[in-house]
C-alpha atoms as an extended CHARMM CRD file, in Angstrom:
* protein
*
       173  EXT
         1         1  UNK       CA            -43.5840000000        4.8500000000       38.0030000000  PROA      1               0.0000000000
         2         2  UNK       CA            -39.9890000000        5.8770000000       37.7730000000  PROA      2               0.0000000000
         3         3  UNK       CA            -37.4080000000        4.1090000000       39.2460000000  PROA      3               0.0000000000
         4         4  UNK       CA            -37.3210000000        6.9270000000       41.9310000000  PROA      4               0.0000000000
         5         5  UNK       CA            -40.0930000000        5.4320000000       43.0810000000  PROA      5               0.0000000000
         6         6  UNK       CA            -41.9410000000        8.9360000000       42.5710000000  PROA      6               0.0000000000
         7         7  UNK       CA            -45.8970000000        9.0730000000       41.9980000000  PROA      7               0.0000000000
         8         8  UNK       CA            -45.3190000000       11.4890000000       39.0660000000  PROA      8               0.0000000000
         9         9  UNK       CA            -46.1000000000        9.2540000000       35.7280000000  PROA      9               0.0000000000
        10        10  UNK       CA            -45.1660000000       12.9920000000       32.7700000000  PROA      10              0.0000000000
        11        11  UNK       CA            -45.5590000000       16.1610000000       32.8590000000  PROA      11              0.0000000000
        12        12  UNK       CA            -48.4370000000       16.9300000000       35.5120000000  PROA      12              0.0000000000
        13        13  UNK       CA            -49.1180000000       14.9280000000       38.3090000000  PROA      13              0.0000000000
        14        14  UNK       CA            -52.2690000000       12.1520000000       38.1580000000  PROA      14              0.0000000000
        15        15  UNK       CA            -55.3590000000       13.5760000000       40.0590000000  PROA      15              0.0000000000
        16        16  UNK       CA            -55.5700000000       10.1820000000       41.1110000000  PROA      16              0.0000000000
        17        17  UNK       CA            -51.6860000000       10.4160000000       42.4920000000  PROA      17              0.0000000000
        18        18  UNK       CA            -51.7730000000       13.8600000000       44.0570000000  PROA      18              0.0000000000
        19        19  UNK       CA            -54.7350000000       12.5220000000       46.2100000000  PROA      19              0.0000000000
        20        20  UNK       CA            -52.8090000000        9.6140000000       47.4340000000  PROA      20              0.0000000000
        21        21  UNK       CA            -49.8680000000        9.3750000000       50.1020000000  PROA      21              0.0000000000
        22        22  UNK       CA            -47.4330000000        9.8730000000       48.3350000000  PROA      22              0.0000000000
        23        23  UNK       CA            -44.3170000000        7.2380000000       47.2540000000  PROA      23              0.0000000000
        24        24  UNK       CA            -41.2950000000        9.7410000000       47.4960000000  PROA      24              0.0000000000
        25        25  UNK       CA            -38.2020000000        8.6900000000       49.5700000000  PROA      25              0.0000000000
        26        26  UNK       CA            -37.6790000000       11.0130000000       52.3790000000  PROA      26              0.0000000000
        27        27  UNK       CA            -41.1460000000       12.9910000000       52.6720000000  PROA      27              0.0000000000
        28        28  UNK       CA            -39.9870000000       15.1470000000       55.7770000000  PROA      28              0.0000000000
        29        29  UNK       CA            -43.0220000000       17.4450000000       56.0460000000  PROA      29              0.0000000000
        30        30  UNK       CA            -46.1350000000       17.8900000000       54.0170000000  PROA      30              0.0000000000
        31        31  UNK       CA            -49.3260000000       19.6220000000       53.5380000000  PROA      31              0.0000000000
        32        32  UNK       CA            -52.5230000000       18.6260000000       51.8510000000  PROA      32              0.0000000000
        33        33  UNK       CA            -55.6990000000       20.8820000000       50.5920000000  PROA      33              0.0000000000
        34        34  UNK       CA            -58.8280000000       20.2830000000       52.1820000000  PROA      34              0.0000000000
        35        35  UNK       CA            -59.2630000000       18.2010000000       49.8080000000  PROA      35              0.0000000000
        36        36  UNK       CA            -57.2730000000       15.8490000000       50.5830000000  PROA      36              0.0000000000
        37        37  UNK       CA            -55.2460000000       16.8600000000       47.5770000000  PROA      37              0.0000000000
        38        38  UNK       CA            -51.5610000000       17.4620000000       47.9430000000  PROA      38              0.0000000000
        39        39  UNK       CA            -50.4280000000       20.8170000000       48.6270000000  PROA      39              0.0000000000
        40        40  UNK       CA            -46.3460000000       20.7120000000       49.0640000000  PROA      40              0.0000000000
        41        41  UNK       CA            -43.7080000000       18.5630000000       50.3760000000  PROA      41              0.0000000000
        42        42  UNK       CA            -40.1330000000       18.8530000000       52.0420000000  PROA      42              0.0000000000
        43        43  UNK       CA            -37.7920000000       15.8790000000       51.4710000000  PROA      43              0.0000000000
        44        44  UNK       CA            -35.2160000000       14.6710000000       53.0780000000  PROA      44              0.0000000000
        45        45  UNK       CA            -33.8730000000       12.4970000000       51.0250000000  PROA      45              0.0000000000
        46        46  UNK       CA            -32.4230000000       12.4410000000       46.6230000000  PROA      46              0.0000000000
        47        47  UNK       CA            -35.0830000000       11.6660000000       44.2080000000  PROA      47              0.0000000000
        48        48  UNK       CA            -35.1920000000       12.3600000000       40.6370000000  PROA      48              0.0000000000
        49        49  UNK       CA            -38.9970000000       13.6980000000       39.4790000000  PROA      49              0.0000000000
        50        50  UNK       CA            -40.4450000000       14.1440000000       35.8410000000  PROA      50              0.0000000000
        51        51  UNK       CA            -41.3970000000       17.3150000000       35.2020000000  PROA      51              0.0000000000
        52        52  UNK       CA            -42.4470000000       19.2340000000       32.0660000000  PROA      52              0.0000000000
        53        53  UNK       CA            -38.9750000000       20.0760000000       31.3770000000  PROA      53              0.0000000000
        54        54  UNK       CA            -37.7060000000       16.5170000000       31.9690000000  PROA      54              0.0000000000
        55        55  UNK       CA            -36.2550000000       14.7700000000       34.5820000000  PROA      55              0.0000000000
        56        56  UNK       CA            -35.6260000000       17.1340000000       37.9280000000  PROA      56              0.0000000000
        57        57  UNK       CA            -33.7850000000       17.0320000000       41.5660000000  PROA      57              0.0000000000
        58        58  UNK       CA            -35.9400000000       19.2620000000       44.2180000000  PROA      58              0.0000000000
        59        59  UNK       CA            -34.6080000000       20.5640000000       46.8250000000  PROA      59              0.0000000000
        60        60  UNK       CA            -34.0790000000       17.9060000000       49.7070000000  PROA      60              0.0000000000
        61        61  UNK       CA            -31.1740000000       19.7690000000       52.0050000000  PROA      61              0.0000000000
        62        62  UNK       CA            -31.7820000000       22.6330000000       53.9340000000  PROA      62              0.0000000000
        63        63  UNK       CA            -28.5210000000       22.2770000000       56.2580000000  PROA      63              0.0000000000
        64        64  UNK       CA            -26.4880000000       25.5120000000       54.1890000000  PROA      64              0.0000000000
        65        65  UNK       CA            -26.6360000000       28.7970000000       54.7450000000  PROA      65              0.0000000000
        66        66  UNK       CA            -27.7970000000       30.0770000000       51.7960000000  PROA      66              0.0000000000
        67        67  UNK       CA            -30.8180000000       27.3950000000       51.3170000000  PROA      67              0.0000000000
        68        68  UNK       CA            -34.0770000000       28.5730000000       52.0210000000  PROA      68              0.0000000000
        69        69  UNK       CA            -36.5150000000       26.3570000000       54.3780000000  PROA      69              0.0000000000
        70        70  UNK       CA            -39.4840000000       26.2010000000       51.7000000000  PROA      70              0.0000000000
        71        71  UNK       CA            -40.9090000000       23.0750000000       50.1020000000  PROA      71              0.0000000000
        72        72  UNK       CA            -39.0060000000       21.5070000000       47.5300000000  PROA      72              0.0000000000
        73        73  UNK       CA            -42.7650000000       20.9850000000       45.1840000000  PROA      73              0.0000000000
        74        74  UNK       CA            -45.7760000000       22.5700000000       45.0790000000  PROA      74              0.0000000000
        75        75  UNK       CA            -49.0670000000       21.7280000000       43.6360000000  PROA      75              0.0000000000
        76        76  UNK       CA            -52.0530000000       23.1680000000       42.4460000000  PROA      76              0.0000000000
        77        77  UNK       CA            -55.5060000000       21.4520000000       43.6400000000  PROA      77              0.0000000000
        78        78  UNK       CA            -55.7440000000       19.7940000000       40.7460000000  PROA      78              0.0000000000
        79        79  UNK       CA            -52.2160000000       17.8220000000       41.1560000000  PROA      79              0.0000000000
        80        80  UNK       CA            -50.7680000000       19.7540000000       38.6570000000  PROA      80              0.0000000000
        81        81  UNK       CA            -46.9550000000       20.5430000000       39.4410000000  PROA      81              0.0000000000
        82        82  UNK       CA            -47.3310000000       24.5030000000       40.6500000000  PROA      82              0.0000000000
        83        83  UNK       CA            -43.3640000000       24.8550000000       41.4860000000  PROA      83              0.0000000000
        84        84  UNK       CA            -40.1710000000       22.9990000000       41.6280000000  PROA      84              0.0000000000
        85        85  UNK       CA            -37.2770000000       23.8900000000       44.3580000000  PROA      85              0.0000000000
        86        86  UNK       CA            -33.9650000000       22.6670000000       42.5650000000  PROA      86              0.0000000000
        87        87  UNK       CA            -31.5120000000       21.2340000000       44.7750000000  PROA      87              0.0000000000
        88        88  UNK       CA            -28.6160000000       22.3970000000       42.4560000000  PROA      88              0.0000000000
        89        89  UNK       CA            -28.5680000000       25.4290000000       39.7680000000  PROA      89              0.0000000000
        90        90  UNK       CA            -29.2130000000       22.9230000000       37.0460000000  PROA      90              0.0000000000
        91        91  UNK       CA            -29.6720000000       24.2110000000       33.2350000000  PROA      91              0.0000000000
        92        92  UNK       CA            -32.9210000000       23.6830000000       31.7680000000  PROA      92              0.0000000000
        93        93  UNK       CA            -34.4770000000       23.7730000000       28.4610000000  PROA      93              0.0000000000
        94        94  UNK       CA            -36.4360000000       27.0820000000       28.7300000000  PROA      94              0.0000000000
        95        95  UNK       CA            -38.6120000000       28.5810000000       25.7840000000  PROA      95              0.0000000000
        96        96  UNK       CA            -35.8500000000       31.4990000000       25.7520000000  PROA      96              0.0000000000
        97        97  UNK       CA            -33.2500000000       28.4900000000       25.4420000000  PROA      97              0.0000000000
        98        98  UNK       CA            -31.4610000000       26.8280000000       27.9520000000  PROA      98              0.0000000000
        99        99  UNK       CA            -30.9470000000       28.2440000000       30.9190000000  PROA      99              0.0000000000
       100       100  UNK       CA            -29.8920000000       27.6550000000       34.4490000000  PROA      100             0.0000000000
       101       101  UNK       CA            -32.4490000000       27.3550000000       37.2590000000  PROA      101             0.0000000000
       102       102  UNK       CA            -32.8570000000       26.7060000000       40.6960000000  PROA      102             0.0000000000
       103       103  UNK       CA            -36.2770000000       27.5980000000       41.0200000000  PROA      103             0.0000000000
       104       104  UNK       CA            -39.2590000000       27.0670000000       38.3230000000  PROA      104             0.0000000000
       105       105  UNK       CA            -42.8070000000       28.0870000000       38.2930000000  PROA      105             0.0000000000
       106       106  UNK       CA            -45.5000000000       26.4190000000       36.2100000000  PROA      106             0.0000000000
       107       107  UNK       CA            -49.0320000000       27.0890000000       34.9990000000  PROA      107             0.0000000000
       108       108  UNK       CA            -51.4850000000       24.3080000000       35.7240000000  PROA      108             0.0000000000
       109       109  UNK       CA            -51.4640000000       23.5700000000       31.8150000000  PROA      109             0.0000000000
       110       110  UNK       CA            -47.5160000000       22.3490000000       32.7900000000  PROA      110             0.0000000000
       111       111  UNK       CA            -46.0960000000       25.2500000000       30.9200000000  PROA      111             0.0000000000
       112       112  UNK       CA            -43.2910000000       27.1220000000       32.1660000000  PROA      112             0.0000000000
       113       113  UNK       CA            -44.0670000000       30.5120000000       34.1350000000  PROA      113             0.0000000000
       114       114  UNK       CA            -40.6560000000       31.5870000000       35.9630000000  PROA      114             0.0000000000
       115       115  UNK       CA            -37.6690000000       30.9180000000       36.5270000000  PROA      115             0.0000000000
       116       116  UNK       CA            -35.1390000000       31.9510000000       38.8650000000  PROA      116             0.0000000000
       117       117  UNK       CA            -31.3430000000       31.0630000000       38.2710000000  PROA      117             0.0000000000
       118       118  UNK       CA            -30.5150000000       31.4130000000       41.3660000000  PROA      118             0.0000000000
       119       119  UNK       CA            -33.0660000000       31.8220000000       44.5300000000  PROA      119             0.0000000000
       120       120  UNK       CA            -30.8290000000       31.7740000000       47.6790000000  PROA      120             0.0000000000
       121       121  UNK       CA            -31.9730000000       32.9730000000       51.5400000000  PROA      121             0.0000000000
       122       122  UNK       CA            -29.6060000000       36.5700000000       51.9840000000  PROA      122             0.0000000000
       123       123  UNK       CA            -28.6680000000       36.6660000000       55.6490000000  PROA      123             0.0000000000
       124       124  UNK       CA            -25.8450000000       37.4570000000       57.7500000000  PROA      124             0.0000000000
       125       125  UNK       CA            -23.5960000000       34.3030000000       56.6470000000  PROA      125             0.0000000000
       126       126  UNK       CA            -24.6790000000       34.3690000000       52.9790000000  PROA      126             0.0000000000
       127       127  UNK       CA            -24.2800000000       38.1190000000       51.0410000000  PROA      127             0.0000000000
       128       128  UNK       CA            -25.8600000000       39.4050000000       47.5430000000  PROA      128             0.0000000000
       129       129  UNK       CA            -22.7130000000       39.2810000000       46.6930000000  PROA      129             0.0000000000
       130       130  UNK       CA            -22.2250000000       35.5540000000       47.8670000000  PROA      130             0.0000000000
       131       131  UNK       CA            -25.1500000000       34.8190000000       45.9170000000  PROA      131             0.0000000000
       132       132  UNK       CA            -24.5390000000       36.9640000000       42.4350000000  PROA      132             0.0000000000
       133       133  UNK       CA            -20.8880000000       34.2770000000       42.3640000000  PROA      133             0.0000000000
       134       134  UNK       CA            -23.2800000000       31.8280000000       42.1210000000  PROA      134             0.0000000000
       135       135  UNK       CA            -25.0360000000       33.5400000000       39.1900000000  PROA      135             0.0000000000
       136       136  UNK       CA            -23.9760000000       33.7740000000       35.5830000000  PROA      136             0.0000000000
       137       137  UNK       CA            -24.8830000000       36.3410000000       32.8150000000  PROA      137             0.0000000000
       138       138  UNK       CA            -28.0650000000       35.1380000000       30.3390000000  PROA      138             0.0000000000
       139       139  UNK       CA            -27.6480000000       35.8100000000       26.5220000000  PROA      139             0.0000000000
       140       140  UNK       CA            -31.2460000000       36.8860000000       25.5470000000  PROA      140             0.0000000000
       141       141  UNK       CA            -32.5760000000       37.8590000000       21.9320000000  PROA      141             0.0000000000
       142       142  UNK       CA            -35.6250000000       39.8940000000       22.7290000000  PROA      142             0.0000000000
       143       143  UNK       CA            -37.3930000000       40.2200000000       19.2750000000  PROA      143             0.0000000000
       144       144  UNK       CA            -38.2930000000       43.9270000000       19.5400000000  PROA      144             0.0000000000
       145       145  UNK       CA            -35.3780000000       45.2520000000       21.1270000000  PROA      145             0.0000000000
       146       146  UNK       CA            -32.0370000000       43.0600000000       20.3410000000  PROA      146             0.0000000000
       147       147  UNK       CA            -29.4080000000       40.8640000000       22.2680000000  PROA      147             0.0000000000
       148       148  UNK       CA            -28.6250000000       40.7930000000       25.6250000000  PROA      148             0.0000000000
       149       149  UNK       CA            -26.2300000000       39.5270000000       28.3070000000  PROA      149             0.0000000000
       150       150  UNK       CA            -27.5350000000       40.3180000000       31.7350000000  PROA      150             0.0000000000
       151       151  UNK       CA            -27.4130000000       39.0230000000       35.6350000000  PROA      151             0.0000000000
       152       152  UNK       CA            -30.7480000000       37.9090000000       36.0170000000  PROA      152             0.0000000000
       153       153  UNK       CA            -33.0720000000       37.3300000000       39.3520000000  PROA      153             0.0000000000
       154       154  UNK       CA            -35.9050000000       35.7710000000       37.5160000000  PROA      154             0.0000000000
       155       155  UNK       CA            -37.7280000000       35.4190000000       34.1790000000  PROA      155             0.0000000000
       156       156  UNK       CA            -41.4970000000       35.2050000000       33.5200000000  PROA      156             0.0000000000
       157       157  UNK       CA            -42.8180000000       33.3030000000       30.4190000000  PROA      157             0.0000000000
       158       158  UNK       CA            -46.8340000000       33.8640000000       28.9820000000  PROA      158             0.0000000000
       159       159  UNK       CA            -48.3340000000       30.2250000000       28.8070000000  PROA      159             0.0000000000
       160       160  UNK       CA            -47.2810000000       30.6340000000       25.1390000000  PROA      160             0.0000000000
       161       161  UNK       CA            -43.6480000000       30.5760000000       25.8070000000  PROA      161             0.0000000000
       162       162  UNK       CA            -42.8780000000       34.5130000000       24.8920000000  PROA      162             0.0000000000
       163       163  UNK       CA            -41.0100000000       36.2500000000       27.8590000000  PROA      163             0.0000000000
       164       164  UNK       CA            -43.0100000000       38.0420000000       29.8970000000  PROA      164             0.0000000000
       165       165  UNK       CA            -40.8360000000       39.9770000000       31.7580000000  PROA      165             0.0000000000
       166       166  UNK       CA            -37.4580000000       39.8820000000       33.2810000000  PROA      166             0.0000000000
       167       167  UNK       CA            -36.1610000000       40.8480000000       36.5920000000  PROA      167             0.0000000000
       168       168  UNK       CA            -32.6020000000       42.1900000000       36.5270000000  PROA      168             0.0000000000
       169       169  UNK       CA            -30.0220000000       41.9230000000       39.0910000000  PROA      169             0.0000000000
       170       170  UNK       CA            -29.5600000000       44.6350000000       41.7060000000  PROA      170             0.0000000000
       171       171  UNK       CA            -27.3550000000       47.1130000000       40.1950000000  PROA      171             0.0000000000
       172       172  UNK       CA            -27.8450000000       45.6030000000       36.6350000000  PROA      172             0.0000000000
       173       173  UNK       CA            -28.5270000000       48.1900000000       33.2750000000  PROA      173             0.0000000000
């Protein structure tokens, strides 16, 4: 266990752990699968989780205007970590480089699948515009086509670890 007191013991989550209550500080909300198996989880409180890309923050305030009410972790029914709300745009080691995130997807084998450097709710207090400040321009070497520096929304990975695809910024060439 790490000193968090988290249930997560690597990269994926224990069958055995997802099944149980679990130890994080601050559980605020959560959801199981039939199962019993958990599902997602709001917190409430800092923790620090092991991930596959090392040692995370979720997500665990939704009091700002541009912070979306959606768990901080999901799961798939096998325990597996499914996604990761970041509580901060935090750069992570990606298998396009490092790269900053605030939202990551993963396959159940614990590989990355997205990421999104920035993943902010647009409403009437918080603009595109508010949000693309908060964004920074990517350097990318795409093999077949050259070098890049772009405003990104997200960026999908094959469970191999080539890009997938990328999402460009509104108003991004």
């Amino acid at each position: 266990m790490n000193p968090t007191g988290s249930d997560f013991q690597g990269p994926l989550v224990a069958r055995e752990a997802a099944r149980a209550q679990p130890r994080f500080p601050g559980v605020s909300r959560l959801e199981k699968y039939p199962s019993g198996v958990l599902r997602s989880l709001f917190l409430s409180e800092e923790t620090i989780v092991d991930t596959p890309l090392g040692p995370l923050t979720p997500q665990f305030r939704y009091d700002e205007p541009r912070k979306k009410y959606a768990p901080a972790l999901k799961f798939y029914p096998s325990g597996a970590l499914k996604c990761l709300r970041l509580e901060n745009i935090t750069p992570v080691e990606s298998p396009a480089g490092v790269l900053p995130a605030e939202e990551l997807v993963f396959y159940e084998s614990g590989a990355l699948k997205r990421l999104f450097p920035v993943n902010g709710k647009l409403s009437g207090y918080w603009s595109e515009k508010d949000e693309k400040a908060l964004n920074s321009r990517i350097n990318l070497t795409l093999p077949k086509f050259g070098d890049f520096s772009l405003y990104l929304s997200g960026l999908s990975f094959h469970e191999g670890g080539e890009i997938k695809s990328l999402t460009l910024w509104p108003n991004e060439d």
